[in-house]
DSSP file (Angstrom, degrees, kcal/mol; ACC not computed):
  #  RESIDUE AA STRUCTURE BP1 BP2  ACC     N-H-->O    O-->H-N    N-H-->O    O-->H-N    TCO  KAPPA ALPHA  PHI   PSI    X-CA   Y-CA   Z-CA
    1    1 A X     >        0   0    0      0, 0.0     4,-2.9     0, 0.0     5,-0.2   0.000 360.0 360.0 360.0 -57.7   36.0   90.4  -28.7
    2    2 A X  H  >  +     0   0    0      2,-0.2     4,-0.6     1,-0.2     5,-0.2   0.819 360.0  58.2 -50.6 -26.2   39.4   91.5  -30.7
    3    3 A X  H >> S+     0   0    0      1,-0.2     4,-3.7     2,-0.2     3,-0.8   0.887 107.1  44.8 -96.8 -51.8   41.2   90.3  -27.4
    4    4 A X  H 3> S+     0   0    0      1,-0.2     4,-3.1     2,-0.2     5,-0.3   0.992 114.3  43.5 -77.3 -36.9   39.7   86.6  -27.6
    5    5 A X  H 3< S+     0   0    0     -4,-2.9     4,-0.4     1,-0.2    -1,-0.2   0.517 114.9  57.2 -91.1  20.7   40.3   85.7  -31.7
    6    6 A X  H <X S+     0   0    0     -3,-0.8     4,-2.4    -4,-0.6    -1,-0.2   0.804 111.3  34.6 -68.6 -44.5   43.7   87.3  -31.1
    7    7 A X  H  X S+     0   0    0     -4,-3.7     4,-1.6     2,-0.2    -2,-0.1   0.701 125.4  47.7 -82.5 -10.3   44.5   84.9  -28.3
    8    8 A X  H  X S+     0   0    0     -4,-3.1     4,-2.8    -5,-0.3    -1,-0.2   0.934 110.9  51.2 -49.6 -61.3   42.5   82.2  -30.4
    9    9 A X  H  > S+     0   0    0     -4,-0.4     4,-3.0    -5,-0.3    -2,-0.2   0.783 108.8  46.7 -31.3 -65.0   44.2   83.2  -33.2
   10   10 A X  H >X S+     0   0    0     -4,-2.4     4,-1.3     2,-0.2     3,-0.9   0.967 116.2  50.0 -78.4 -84.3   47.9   82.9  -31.6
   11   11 A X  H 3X S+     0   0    0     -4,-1.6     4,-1.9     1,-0.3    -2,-0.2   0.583 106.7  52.3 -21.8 -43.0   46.8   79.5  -30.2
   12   12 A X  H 3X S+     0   0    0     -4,-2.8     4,-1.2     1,-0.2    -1,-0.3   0.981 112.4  41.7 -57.2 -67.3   45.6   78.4  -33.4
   13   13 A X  H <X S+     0   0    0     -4,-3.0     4,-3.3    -3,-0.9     5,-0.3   0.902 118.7  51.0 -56.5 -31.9   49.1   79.3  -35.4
   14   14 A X  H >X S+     0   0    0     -4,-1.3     4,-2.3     1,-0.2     3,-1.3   0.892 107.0  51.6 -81.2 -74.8   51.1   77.7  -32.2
   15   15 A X  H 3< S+     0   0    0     -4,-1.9    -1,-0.2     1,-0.3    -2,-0.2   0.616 118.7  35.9   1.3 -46.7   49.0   74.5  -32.2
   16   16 A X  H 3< S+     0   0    0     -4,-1.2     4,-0.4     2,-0.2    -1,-0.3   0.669 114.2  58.5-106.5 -14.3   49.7   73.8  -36.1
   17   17 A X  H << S+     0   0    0     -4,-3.3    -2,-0.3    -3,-1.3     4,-0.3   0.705 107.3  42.7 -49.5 -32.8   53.0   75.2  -35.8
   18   18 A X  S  < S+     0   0    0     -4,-2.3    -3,-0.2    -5,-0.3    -2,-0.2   0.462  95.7  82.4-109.1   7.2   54.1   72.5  -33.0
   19   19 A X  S    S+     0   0    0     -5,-0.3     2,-1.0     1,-0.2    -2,-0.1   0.753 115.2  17.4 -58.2 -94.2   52.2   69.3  -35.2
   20   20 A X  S    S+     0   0    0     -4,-0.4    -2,-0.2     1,-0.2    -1,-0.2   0.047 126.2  58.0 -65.3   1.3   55.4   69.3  -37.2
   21   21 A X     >  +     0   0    0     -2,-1.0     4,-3.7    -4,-0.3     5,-0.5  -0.527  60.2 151.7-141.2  37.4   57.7   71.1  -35.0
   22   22 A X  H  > S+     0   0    0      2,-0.2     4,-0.8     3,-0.2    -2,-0.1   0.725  77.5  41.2 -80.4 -13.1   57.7   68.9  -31.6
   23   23 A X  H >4 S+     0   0    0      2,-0.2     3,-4.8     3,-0.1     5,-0.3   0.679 116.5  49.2-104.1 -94.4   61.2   69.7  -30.2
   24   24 A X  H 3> S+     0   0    0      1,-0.4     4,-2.2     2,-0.2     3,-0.3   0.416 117.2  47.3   2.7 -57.3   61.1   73.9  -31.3
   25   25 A X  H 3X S+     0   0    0     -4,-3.7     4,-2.3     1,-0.2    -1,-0.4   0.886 108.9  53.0 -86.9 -21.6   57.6   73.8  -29.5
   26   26 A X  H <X S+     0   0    0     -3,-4.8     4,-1.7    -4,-0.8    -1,-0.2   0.978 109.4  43.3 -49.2 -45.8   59.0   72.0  -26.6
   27   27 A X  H  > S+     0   0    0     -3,-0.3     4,-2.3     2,-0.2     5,-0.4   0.815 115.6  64.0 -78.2 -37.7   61.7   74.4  -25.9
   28   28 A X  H  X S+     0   0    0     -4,-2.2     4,-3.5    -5,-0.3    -1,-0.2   0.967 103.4  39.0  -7.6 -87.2   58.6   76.8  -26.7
   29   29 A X  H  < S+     0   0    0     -4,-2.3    -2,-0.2     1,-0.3    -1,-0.2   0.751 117.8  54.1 -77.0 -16.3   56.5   76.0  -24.0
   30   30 A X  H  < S+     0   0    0     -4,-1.7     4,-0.3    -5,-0.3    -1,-0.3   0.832 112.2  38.4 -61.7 -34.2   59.7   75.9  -21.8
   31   31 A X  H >< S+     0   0    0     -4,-2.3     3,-0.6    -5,-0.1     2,-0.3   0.952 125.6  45.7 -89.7 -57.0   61.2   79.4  -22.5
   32   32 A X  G >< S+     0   0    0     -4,-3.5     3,-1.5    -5,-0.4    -3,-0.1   0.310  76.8 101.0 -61.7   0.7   57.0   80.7  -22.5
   33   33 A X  G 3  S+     0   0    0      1,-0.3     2,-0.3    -2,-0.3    -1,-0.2   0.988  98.8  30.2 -54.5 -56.3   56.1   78.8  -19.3
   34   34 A X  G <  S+     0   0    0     -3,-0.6     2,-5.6    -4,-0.3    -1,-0.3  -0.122  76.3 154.8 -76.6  31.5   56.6   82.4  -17.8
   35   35 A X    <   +     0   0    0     -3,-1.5   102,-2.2    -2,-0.3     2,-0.3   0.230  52.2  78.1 -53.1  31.4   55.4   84.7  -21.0
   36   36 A X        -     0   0    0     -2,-5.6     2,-0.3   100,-0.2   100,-0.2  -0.948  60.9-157.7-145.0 150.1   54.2   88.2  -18.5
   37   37 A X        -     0   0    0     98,-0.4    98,-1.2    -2,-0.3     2,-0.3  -0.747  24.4-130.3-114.4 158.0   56.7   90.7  -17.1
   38   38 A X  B     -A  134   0A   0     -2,-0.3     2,-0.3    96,-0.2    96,-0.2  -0.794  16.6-153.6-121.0 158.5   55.2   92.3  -14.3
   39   39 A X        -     0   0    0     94,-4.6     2,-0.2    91,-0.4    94,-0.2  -0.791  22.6-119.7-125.4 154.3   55.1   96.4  -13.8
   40   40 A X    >   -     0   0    0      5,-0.4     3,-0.9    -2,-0.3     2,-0.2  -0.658  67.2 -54.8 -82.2 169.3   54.8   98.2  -10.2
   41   41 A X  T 3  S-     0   0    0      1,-0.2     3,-0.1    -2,-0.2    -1,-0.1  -0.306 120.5  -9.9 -57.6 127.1   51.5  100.4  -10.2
   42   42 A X  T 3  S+     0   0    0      1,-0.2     2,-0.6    -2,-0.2    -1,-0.2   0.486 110.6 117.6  65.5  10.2   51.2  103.0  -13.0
   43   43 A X    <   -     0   0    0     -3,-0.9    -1,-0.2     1,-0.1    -3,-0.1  -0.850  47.4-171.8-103.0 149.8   54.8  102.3  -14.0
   44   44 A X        +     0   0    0     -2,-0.6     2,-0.4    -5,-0.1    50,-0.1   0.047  45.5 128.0-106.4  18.4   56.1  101.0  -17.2
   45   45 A X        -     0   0    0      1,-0.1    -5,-0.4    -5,-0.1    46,-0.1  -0.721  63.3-126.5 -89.8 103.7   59.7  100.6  -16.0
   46   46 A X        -     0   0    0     -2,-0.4     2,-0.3     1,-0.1    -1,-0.1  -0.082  26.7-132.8 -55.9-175.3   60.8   97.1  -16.8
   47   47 A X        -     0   0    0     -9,-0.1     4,-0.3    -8,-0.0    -1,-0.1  -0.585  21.9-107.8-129.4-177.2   62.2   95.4  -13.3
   48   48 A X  S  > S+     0   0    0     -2,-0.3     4,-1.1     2,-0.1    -2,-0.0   0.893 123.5  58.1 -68.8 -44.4   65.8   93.2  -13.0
   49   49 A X  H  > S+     0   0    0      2,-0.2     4,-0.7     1,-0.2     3,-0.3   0.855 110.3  43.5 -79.0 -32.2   63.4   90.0  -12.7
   50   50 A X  H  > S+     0   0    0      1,-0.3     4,-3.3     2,-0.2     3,-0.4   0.802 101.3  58.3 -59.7 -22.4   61.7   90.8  -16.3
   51   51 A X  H  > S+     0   0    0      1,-0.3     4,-1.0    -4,-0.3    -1,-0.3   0.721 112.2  50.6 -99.0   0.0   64.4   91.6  -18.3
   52   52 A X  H  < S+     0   0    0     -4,-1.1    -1,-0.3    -3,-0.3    -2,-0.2   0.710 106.7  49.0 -32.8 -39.9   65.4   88.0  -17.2
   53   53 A X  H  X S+     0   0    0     -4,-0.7     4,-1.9    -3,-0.4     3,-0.4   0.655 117.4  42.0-116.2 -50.5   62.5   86.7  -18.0
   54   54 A X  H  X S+     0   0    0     -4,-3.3     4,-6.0     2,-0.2     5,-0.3   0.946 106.7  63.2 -58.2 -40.5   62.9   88.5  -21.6
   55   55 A X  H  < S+     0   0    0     -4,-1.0     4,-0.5     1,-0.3    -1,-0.2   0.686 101.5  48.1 -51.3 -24.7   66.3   87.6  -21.7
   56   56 A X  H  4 S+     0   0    0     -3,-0.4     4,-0.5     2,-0.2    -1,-0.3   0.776 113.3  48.2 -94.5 -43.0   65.1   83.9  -21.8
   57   57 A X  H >X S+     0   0    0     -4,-1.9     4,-3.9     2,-0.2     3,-0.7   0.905 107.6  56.9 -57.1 -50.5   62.4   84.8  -24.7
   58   58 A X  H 3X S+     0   0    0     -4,-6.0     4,-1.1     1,-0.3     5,-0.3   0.889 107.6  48.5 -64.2 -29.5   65.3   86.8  -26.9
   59   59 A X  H 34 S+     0   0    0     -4,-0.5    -1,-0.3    -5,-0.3    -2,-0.2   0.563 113.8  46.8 -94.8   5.9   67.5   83.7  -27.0
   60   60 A X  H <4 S+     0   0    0     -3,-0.7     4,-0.5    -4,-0.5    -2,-0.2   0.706 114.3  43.4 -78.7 -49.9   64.5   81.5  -28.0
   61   61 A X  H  < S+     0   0    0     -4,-3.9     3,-0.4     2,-0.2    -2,-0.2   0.685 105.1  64.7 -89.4  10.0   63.3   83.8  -30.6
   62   62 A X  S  < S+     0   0    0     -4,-1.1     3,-0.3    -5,-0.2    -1,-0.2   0.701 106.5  57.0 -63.5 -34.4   67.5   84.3  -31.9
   63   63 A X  S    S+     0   0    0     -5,-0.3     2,-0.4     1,-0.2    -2,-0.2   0.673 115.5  24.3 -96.6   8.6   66.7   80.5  -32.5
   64   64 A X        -     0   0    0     -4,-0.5     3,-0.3    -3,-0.4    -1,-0.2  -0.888  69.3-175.1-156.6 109.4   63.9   80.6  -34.8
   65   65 A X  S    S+     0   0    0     -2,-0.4    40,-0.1    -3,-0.3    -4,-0.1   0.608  74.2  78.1 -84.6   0.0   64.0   84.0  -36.5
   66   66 A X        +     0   0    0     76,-0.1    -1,-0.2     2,-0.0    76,-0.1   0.783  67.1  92.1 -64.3 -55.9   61.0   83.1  -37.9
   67   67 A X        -     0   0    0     -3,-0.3     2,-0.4    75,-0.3    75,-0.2  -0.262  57.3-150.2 -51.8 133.1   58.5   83.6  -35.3
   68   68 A X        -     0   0    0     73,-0.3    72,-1.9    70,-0.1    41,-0.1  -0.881  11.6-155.9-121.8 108.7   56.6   86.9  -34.9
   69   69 A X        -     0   0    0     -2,-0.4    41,-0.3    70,-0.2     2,-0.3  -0.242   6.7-154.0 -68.8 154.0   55.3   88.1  -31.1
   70   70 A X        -     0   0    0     39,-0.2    68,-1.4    66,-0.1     2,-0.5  -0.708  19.0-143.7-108.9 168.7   52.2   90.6  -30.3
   71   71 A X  E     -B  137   0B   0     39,-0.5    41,-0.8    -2,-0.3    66,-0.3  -0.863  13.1-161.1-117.1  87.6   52.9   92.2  -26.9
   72   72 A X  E     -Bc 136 112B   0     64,-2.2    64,-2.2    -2,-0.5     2,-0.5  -0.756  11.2-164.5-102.7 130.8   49.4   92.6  -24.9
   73   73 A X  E     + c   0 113B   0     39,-0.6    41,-1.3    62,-0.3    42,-0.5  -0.943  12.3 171.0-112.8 130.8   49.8   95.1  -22.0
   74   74 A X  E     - c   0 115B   0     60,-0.5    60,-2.1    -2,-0.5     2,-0.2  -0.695  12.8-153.3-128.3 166.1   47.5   95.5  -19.3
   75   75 A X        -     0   0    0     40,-8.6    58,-0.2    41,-0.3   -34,-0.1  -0.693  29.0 -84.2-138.6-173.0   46.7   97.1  -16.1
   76   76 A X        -     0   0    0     -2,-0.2    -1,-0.2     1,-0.1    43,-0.1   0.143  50.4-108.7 -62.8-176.0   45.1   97.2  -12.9
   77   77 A X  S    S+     0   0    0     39,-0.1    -1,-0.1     7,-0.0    39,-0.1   0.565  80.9 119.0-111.9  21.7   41.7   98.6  -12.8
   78   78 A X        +     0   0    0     51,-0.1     6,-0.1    38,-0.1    -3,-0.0  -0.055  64.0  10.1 -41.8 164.3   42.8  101.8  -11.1
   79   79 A X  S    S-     0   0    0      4,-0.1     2,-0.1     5,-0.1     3,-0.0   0.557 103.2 -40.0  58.0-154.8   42.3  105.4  -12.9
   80   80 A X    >>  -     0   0    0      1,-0.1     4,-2.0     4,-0.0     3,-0.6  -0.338  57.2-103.7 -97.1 162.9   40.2  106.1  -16.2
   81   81 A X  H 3> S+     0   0    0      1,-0.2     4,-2.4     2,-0.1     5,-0.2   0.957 122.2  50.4 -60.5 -47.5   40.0  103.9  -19.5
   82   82 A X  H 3> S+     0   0    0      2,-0.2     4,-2.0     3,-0.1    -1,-0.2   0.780 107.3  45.5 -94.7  -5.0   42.1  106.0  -21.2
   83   83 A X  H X4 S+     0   0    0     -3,-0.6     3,-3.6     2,-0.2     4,-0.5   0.843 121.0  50.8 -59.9 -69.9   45.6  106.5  -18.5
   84   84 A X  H 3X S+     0   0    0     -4,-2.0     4,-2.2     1,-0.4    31,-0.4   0.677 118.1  36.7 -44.9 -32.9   45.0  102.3  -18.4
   85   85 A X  H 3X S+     0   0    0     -4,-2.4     4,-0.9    -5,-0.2    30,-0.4   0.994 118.7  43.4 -66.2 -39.5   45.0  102.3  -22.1
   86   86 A X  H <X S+     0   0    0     -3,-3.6     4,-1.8    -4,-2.0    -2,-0.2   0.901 120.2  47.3 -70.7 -46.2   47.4  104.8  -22.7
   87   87 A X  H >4 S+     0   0    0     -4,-0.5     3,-5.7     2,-0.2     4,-0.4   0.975 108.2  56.4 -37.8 -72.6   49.7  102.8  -19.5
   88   88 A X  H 3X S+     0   0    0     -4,-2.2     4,-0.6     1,-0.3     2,-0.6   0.643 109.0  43.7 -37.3-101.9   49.1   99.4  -21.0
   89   89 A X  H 3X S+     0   0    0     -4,-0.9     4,-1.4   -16,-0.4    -1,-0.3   0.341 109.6  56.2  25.2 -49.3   50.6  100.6  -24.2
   90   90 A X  H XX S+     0   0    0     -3,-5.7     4,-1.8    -4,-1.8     3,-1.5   0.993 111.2  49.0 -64.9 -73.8   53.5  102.4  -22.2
   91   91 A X  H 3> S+     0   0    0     -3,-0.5     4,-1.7    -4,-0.4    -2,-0.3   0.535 109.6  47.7 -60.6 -28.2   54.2   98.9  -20.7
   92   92 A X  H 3X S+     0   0    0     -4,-0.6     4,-1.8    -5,-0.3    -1,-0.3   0.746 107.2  56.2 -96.2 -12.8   54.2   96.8  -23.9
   93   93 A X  H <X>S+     0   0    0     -3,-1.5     4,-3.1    -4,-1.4     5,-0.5   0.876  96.8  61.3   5.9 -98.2   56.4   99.1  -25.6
   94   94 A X  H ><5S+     0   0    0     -4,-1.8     3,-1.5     2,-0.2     4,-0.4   0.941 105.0  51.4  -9.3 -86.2   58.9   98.7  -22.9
   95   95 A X  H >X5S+     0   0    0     -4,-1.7     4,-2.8     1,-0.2     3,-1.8   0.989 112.2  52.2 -37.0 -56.4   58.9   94.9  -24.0
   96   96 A X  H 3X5S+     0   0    0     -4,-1.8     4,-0.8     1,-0.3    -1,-0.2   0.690 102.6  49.8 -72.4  -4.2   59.4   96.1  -27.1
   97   97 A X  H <<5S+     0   0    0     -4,-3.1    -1,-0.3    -3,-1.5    -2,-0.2  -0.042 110.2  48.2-106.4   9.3   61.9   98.1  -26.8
   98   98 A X  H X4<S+     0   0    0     -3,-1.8     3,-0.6    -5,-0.5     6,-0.2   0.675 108.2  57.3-105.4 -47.2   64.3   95.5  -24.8
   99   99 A X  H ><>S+     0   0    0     -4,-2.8     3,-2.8    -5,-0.3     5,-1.5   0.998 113.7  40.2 -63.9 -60.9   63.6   92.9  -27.2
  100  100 A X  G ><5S+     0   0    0     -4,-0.8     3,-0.9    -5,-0.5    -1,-0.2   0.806 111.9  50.7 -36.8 -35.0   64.9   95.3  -29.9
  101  101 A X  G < 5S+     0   0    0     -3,-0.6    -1,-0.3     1,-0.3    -2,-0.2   0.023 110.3  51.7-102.1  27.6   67.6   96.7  -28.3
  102  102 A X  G < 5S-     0   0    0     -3,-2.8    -1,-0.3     2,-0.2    -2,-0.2  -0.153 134.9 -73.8-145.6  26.0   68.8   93.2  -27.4
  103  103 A X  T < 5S+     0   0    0     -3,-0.9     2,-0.2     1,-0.3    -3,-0.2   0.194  78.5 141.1 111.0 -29.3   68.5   91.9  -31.3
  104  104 A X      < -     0   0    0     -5,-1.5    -1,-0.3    -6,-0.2    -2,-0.2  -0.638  54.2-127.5 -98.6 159.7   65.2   91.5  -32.4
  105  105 A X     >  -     0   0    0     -2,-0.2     4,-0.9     1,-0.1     3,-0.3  -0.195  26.3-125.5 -88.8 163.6   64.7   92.6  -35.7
  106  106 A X  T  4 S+     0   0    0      1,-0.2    -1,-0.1     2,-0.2     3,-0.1   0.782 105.8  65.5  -9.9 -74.5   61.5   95.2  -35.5
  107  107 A X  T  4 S+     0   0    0      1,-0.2    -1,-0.2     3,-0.0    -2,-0.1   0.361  99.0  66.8 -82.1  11.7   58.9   93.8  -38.1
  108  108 A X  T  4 S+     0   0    0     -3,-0.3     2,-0.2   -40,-0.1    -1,-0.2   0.845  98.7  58.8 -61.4 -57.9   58.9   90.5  -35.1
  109  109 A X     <  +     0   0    0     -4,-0.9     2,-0.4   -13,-0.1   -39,-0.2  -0.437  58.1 168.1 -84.3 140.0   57.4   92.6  -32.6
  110  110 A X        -     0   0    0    -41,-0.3   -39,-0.5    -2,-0.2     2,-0.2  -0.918  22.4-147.2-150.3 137.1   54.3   94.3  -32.9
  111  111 A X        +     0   0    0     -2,-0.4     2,-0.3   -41,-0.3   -39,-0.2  -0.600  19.7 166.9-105.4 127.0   52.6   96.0  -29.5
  112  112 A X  E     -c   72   0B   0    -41,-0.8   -39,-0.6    -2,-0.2     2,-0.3  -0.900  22.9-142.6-131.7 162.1   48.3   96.5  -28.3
  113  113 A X  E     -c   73   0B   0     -2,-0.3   -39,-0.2   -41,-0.2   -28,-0.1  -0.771  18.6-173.2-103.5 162.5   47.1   97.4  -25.0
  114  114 A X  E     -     0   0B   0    -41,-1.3   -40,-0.1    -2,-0.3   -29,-0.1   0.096  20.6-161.7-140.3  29.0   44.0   96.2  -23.2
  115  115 A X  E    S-c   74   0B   0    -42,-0.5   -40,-8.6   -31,-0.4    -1,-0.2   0.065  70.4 -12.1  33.9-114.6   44.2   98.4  -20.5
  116  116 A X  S    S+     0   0    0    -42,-0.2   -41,-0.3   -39,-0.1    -2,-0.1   0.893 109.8 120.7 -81.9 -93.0   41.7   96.7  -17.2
  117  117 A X        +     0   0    0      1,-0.1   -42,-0.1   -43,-0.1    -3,-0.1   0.870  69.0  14.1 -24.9 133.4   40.5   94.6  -19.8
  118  118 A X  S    S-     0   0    0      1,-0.1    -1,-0.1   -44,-0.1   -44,-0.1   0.801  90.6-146.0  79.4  34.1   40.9   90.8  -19.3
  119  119 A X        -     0   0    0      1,-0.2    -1,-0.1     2,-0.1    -2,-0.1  -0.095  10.7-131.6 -40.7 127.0   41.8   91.2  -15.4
  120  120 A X  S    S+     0   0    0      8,-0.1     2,-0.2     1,-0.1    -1,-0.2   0.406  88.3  46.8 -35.4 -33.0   44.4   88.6  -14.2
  121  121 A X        -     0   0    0      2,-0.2    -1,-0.1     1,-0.1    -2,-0.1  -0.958  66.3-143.0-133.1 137.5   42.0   87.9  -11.2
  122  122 A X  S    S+     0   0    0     -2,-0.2    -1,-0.1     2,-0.0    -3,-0.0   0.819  87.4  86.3 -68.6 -36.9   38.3   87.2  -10.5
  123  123 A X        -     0   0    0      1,-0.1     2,-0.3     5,-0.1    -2,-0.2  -0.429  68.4-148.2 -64.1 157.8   39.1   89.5   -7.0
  124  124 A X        +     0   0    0    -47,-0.0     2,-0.4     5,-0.0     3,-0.1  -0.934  49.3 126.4 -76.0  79.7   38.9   93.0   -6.9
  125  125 A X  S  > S-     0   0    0     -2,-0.3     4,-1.3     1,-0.2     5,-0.0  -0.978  75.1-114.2-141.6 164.5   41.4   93.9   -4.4
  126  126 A X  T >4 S+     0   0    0     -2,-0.4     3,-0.7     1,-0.2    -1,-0.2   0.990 118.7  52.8 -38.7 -70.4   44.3   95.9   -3.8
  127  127 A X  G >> S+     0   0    0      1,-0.3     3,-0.9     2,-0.1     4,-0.5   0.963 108.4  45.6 -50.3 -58.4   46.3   92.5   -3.6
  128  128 A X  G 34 S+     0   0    0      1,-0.3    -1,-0.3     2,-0.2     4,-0.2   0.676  97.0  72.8 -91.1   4.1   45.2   90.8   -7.1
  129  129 A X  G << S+     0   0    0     -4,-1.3    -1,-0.3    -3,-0.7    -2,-0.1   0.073  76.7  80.8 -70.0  29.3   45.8   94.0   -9.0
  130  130 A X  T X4 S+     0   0    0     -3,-0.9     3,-1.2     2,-0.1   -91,-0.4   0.715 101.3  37.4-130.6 -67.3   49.3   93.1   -8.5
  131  131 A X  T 3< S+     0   0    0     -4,-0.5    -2,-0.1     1,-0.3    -3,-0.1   0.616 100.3  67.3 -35.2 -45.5   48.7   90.8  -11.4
  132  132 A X  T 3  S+     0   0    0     -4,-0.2     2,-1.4     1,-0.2    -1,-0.3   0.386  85.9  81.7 -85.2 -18.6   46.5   92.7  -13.4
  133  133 A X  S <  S+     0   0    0     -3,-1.2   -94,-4.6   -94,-0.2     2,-0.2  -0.664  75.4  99.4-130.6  73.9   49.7   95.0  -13.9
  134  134 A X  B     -A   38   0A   0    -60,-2.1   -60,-0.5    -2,-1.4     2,-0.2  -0.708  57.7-134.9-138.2 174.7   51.8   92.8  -16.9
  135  135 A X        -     0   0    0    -98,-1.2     2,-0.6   -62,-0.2   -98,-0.4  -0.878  26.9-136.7-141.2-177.9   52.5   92.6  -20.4
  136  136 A X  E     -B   72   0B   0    -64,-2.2   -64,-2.2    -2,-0.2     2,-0.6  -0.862   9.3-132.4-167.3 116.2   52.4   89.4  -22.3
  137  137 A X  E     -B   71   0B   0   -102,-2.2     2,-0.5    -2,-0.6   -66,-0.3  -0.481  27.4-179.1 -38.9  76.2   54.5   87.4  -25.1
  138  138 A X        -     0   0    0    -68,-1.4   -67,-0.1    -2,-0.6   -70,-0.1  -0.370  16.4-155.3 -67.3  35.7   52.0   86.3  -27.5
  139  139 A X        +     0   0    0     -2,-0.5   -70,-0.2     1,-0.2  -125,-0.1   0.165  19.3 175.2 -67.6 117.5   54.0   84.4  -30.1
  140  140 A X        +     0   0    0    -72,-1.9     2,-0.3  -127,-0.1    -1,-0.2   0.377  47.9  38.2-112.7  -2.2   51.4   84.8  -33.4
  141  141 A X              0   0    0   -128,-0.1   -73,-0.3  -124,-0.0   -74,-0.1  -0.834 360.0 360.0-141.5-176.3   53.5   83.1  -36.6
  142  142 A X              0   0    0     -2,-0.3   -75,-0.3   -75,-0.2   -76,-0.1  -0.220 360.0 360.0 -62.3 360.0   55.5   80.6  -37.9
């Protein structure tokens, strides 16, 4: 339930943010097309192809200092609720600690995990946990 009126929630603010705002939320939905970094299994080790992927997010939010991200990280549905929470968590962290140590200020970023929760895929398989194993940009203000 917390997982859906967050991502209501962040819709909501991005939605009345981009009535008035149409070229900021273009460049938005351009830099966000890709908003997940993706983890190998049980690791929380960003990759070369994420911190690209971040890299492209920090110079977007450098241009509207305004904006404040959540960081959602989840994971396969492998081991017990509490590694996956305790993983997820590892992994959005991580995010949060590149985006910091590349300029953005702290009080932007703010981190949950959702462990298996909200799986990536309708499959259960070896192959679509591949998916399940992200974290994910949320941008949540103005």
């Amino acid at each position: 339930m917390k997982k859906i009126v967050l991502g209501t929630l962040g819709a909501l603010l991005l939605v009345s943010g981009c009535a008035h705002r149409e070229t900021t939320c273009q460049a938005f939905k351009e830099t966000f097309k890709q908003n997940k970094v993706m983890f190998s299994q049980n690791k929380a080790e960003l990759t070369p192809e994420s911190k690209q992927v971040l890299d492209k997010q920090i110079a977007w939010l450098k241009k509207n200092p305004t904006k404040k991200i959540i960081v959602q990280g989840y994971t396969d549905p492998t081991g017990s609720t509490a590694h996956n929470l305790k993983l997820g968590m590892d992994r959005a962290e991580a995010v949060q600690a590149y985006l910091e140590r590349n300029g953005i200020e702290p009080g932007r970023v703010s981190v949950v995990s959702f462990g298996e929760q909200d799986l990536a895929s309708a499959k259960n398989t070896p192959q679509s946990w591949k998916k399940d194993r992200r974290a994910v940009t949320v941008i949540v203000t103005e």
